[in-house]
Every structure is written in structure tokens, then in C-alpha cells.
C-alpha positions, 0 to 999 in steps of 0.5 A: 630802695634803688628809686628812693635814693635816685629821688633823695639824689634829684632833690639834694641836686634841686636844693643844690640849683636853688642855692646857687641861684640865690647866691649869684642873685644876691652877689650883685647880679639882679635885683627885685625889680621887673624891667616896667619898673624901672621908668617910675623908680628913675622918674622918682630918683631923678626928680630932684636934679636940674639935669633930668635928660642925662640921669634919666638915660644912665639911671633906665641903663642900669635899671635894666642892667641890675633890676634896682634902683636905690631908694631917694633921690641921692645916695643910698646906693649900698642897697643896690651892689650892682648899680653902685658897682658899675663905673665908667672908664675913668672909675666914676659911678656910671649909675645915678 
């Protein structure tokens, strides 16, 4: 009896772990991507700019930062929370 509750009670703290983990994930902190991802989701995000050098610099930053990159080349960026979230210094969008 004793062993069945101590199992009972490892699993309830296992589903606990899992819970919170998909909560701070989906709260902002990382998105789907792997960071060898992040190269050709930028290329493509950039790709419509006559500034490619300087959006493909922040875009690579927040790629590594929020593992997500909005899809398009302009916009769209409530599908990522964490790269639209990110501002600079004077409040402006530091993410492409």
C-alpha cells in the first residue's frame, strides 16, 4: 500500500513538472524552432527589405533568443510573443 501512494505521488509531481514546463514555453519563452533553423527562417523574413545586413543581424538575435520567427516577410509577429515582445530602448520592436 505504502509503495502505491509513494508511486501515485511521483506521478502527480511528474505531471506537475510537465504542466509548468509547457506553460513557461507557451508564455513567451521559446518557441518551436532549433537554433540551425533560425539562418533560412531570417533569409526568408528579410528577403523583401532593401536593408538586408541590419535585419538579418536582429532577426538571427531574436532567433536565438525566442526560437521563432513570424512567418512572411512583414508582420505577423502575434505568432511569435517573444520576438514581438522584445523592444529597444526608446519602446520600438528590436525583432524584424
Amino acid at each position: 500500500m505504502a509503495n502505491s501512494i509513494k508511486y501515485a505521488f511521483l506521478f502527480l509531481i511528474l505531471i506537475s513538472l510537465l504542466s509548468v514546463s509547457n506553460l513557461v514555453q507557451a508564455s513567451g519563452g521559446g518557441g518551436r524552432l532549433h537554433p540551425q533553423d533560425c539562418r533560412p527562417k531570417c533569409n526568408y523574413r528579410c528577403s523583401a527589405t532593401s536593408h538586408k545586413k541590419p535585419c538579418m543581424f536582429f532577426c538571427l538575435k531574436c532567433c536565438s533568443k525566442c526560437l521563432c520567427v513570424p512567418s512572411g516577410t512583414y508582420g505577423n509577429k502575434q505568432n511569435c510573443p517573444c520576438y514581438n515582445n522584445w523592444k529597444t530602448k526608446e519602446g520600438r520592436s528590436k525583432c524584424p
